[in-house]
N, C-alpha and C positions, 0 to 999 in steps of 0.2 A: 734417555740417560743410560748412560753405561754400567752393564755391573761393577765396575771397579767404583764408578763413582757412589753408587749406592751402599756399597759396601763400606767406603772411608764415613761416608755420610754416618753408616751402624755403627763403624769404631767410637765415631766422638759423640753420638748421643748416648749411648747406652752408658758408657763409664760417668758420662755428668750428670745422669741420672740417676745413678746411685750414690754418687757423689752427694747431689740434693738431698737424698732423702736419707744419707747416713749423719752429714755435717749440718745441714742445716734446719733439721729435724722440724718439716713442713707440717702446718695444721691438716686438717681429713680435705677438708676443700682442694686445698693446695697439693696433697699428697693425691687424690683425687685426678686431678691435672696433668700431676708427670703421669704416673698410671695408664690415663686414656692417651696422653703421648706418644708413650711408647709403642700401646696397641695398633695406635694408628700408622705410627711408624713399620711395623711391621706389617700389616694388611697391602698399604702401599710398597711395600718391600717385593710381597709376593706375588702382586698385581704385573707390577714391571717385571719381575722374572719370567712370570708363564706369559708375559706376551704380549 
């Protein structure tokens, strides 16, 4: 996957993720969830970058 596409992939999860958890103000479980989301999101971010 491309980095451009990895990158569009970062614009729209990160802002709905905050989105979630400012407007829809998720229980610990659920807040729990986006949290690992994100990280996960990220790990695999950096996986594909280095190679």
């Amino acid at each position: 996957m491309p980095n451009t596409a990895i990158d569009n992939l970062d614009q729209e999860i990160n802002p709905f993720a905050v989105w979630l958890i400012a407007k829809v103000q998720p229980f610990a479980t659920d807040l729990r969830r986006i949290i690992a989301s994100l990280k996960i999101k990220s790990d695999i971010e950096r996986q594909l970058k280095s190679g």
